[in-house]
C-alpha positions as CSV (number, residue, x, y, z in Angstrom):
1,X,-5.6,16.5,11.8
2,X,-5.6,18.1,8.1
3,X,-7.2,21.2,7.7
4,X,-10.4,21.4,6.5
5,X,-10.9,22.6,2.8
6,X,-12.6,25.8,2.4
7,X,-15.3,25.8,-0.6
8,X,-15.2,28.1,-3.2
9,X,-17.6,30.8,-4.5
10,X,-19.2,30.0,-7.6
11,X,-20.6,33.3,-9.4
12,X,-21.7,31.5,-13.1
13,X,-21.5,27.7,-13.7
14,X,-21.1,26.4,-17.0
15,X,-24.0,26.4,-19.3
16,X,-23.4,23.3,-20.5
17,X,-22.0,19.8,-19.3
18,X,-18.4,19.5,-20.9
19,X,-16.8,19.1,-24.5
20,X,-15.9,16.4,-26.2
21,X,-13.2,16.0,-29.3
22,X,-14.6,15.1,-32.8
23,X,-13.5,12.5,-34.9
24,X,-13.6,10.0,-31.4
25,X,-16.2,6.8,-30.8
26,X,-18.4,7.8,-27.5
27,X,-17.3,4.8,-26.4
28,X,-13.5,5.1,-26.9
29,X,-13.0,9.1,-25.5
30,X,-11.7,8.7,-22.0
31,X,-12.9,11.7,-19.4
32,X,-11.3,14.3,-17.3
33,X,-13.5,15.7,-14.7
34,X,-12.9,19.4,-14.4
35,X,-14.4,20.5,-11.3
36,X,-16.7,23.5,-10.8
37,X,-13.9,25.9,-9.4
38,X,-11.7,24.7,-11.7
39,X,-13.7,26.1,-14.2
40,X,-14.7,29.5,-12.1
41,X,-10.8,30.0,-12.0
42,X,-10.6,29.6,-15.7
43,X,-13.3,32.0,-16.4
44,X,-12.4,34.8,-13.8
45,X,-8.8,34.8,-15.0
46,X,-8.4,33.6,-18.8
47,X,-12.4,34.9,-20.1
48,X,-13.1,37.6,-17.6
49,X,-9.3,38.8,-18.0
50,X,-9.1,39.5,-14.1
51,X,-5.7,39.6,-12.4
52,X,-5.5,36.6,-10.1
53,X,-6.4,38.3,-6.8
54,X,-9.2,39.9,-8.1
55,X,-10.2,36.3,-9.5
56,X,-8.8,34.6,-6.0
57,X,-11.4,37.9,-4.3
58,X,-14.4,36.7,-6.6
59,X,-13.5,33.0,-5.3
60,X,-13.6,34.1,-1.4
61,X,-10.2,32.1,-1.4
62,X,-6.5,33.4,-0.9
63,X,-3.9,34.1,-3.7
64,X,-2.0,30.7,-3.6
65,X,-5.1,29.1,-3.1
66,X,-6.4,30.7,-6.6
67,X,-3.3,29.5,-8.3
68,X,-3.6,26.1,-7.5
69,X,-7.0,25.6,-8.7
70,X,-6.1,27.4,-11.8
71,X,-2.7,25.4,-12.4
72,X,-5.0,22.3,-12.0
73,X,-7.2,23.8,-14.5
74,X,-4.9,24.2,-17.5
75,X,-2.8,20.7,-16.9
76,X,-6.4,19.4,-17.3
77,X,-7.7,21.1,-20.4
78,X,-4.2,21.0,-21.9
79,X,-4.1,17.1,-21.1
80,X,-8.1,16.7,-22.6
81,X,-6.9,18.9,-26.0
82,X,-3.0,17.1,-26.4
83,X,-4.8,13.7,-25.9
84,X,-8.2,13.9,-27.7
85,X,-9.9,13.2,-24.2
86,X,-13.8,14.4,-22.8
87,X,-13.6,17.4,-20.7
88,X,-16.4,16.8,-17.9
89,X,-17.5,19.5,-15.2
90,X,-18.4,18.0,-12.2
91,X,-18.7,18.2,-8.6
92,X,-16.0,20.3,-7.0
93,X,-15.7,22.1,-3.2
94,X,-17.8,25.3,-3.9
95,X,-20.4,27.4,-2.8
96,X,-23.4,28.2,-5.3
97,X,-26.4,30.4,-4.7
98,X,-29.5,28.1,-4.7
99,X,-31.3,30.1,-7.7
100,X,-29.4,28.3,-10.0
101,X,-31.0,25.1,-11.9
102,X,-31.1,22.8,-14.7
103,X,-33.5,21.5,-17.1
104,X,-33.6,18.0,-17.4
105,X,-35.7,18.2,-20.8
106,X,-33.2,20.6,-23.1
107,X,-30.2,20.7,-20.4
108,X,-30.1,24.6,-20.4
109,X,-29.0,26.1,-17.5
110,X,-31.8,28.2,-15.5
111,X,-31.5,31.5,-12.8
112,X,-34.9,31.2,-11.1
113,X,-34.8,33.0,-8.3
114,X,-36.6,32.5,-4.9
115,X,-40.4,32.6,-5.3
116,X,-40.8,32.5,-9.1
117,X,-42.1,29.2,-10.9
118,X,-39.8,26.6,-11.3
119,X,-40.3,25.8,-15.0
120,X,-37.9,26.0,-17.8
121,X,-38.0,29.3,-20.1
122,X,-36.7,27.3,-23.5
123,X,-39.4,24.1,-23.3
124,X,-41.6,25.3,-20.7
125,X,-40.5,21.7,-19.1
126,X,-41.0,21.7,-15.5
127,X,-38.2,18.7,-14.8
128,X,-35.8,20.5,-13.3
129,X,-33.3,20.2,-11.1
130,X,-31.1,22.1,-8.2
131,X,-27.3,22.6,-9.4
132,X,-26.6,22.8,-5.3
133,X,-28.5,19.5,-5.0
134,X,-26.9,17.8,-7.9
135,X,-23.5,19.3,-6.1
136,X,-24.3,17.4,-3.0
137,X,-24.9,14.1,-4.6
138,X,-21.9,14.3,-6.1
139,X,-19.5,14.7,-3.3
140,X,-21.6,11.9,-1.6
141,X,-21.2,9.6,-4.2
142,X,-17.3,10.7,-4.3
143,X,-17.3,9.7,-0.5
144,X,-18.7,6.3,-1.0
145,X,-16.8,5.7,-4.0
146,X,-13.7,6.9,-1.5
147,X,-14.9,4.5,1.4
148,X,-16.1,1.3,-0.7
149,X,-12.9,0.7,-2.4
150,X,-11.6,-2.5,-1.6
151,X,-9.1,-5.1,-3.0
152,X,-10.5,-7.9,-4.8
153,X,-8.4,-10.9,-6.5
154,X,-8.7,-12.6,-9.3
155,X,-10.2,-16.9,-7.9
156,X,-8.2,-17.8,-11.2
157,X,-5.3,-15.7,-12.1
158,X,-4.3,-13.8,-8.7
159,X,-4.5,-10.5,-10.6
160,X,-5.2,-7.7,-7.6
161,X,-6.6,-4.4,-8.1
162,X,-8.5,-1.8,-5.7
163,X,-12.5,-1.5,-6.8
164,X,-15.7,-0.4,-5.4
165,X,-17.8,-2.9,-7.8
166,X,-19.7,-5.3,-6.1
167,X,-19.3,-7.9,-9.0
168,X,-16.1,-8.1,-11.0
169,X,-14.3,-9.4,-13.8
170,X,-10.6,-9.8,-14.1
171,X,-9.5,-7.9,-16.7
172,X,-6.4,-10.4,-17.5
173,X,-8.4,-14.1,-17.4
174,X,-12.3,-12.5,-17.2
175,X,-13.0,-14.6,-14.8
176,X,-14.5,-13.9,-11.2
177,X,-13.0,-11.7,-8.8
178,X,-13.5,-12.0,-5.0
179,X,-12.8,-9.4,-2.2
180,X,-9.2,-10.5,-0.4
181,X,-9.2,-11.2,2.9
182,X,-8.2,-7.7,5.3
183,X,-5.4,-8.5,7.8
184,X,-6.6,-6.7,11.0
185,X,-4.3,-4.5,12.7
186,X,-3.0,-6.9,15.3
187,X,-0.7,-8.1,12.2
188,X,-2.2,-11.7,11.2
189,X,-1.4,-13.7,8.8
190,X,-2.6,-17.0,7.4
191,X,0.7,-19.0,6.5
192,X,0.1,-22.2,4.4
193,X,3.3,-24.9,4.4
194,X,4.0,-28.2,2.4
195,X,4.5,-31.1,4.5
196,X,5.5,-34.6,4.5
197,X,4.4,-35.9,7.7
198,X,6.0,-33.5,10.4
199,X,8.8,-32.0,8.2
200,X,8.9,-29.5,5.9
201,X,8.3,-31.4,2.0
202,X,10.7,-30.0,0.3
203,X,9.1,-30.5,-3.3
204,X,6.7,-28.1,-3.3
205,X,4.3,-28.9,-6.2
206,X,4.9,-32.8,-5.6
207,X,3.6,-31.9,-1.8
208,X,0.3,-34.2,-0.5
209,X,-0.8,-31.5,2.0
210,X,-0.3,-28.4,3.1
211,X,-0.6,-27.2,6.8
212,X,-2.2,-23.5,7.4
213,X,-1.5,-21.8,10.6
214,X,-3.3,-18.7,11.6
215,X,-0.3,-16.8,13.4
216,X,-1.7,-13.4,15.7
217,X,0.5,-11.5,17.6
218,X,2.9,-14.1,17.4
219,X,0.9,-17.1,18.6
220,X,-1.1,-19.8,16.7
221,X,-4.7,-19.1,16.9
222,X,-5.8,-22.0,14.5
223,X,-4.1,-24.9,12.7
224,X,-5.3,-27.2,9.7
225,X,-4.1,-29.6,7.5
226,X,-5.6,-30.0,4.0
227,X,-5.2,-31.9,1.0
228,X,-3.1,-30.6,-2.0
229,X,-5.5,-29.8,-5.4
230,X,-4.7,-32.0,-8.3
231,X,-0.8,-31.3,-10.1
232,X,-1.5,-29.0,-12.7
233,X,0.3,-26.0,-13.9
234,X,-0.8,-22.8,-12.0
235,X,-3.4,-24.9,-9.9
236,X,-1.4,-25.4,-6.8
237,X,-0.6,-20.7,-6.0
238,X,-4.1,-20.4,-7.2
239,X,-5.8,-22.9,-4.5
240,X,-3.0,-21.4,-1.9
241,X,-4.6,-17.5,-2.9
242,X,-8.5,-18.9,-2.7
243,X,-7.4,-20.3,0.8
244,X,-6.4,-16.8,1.9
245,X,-3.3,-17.3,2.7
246,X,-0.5,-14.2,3.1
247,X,2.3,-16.3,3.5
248,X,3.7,-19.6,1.9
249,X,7.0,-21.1,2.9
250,X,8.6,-23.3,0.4
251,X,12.3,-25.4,-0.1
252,X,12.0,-24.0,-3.8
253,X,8.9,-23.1,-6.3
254,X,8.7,-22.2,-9.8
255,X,9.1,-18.6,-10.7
256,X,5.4,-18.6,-12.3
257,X,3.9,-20.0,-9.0
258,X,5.9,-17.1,-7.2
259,X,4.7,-14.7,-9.8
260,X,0.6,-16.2,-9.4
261,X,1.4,-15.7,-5.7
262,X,2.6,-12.1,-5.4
263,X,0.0,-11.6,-8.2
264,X,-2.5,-12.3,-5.4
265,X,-0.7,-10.2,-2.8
266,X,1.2,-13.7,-1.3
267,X,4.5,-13.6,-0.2
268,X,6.9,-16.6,-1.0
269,X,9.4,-17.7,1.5
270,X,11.5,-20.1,-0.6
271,X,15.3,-21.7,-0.1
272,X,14.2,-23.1,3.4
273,X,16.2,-25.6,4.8
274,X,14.5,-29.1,5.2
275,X,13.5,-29.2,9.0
276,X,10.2,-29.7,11.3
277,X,7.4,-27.5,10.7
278,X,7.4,-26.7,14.5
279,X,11.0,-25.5,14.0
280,X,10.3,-23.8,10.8
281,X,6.8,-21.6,12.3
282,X,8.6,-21.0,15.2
283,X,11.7,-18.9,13.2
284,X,8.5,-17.2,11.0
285,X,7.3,-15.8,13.9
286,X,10.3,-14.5,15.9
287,X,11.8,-13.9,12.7
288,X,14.7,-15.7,12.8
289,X,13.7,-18.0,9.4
290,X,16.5,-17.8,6.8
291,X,15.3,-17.6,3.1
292,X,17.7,-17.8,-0.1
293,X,14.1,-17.3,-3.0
294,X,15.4,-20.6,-4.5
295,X,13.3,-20.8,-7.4
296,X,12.8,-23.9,-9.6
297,X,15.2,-24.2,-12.7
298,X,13.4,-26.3,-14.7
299,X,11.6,-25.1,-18.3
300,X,8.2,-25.3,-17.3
301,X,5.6,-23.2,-16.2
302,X,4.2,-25.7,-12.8
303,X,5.2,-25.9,-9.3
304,X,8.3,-27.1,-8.0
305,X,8.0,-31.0,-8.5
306,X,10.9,-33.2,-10.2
């Protein structure tokens, strides 16, 4: 079990937010979040001009520990000023007095200590707001964001990519994205075949229907034979990802239907011998099932179908 991390002592937060470089479009400057010790070890050592275990005392943490979070420090700001990025403070693990606050009307940063009014001395605004509170927030939201990651693919394209968005756009096709299917962890998998009546057909995108097993801990749980999609390019990978499949075992395929599929997190078992589908499924699962990746030679960007 990894230790837990130890927060740091925070004497003096920033008084203000971040920095950002001139001569960049808000829209266009990229940000790198420079947590709170990050900063404190920055402004012990480099603006305070303490040695680092006076800095690492200030910081309740141990020497090594201090270096790290400074290292971390200037890799960041060098990497913000070399590449004309935002320089955010945020967040962080760290320990700050709960007499610190900030006003929500001019954004200056307020010491009101316990038992005074809680109104801003610059605009005599009273919308203020605890630095420790906004802390908490933020490594709550870090811990959602953390938990409600999740793989979504691409209905059209089979682009993959790791998101907490509930609705999504593929950045390669813009179309819509839907969460992929989570294989438990008694290994299942959803394995899709092209048949010609009880054998294996052995031209893939020229294939009438396609058989899907539902294979856990090596038995067959569920079995279903559907109707191929209409013989387009791309079509035939794309229905095969919407169906959930992990698995698709093939004579030969086209290398763009093999690209769709691993796009969408599919593997492709292709150069299979012609035999029954009982004889094929039952060398998947015992693992047994020789494959050569044939891949269709032809010029074209379709399934395998001459």
């Amino acid at each position: 079990m990894p230790r837990q991390k130890k927060c740091r002592m925070i004497e003096h937060p920033p008084i203000y937010d971040g920095y950002r470089p001139i001569g960049i479009g808000k829209d266009l400057v990229e940000i790198v979040s420079l947590q709170l010790e990050e900063y404190e070890a920055i402004r012990l050592a480099d603006y305070e001009n303490l040695r680092q275990e006076e800095s690492a005392k200030c910081m309740q943490v141990s020497r090594p520990t201090f270096t790290r979070i400074y290292n971390s420090a200037r890799k960041k700001i060098a990497q913000a000023f070399v590449e004309g990025k935002m320089l955010l403070f945020e967040g962080g693990d760290i320990n700050i007095g709960d007499e610190w606050y900030k006003c929500n009307n001019c954004n200056d940063l307020l010491k009101i200590h316990k038992g005074e009014q809680l109104i801003c001395s610059s605009c005599m605004s009273t919308d203020i707001s605890s630095l420790k509170d906004n802390i908490e927030k933020w490594k709550e939201e870090q811990q959602i964001n953390k938990i409600a990651k999740q793989e979504v693919v691409c209905i059209s394209c089979g682009y993959s990519l790791k998101t907490n968005k509930k609705d999504y756009a593929c950045p390669q096709c813009g179309n819509r994205m839907e969460i992929k299917n989570k294989q438990n962890k008694t290994n299942m998998k959803r394995i899709a075949l092209p048949i010609e009546g009880e054998n294996l057909c052995t031209h893939f995108g020229a294939a009438k229907e396609f058989i899907f097993l539902n294979i856990e801990n090596g038995e067959i749980k569920k079995e279903e034979t559907l109707p191929a999609p209409k013989h387009e390019p791309g079509v035939l990978p794309k229905w095969l990802i919407q169906e959930n499949v992990t698995d698709v075992i093939a004579a030969g395929m086209g290398e763009k239907a093999i690209q769709i599929l691993e796009n969408g997190n599919v593997t492709a078992h292709t150069g299979v011998k012609a035999d029954t589908i009982k004889n094929i499924v039952s060398k998947f699962i015992d693992g047994s099932l020789l494959v050569t990746f044939a891949k269709c030679t032809h010029d074209h960007d379709h399934d395998h179908k001459h």
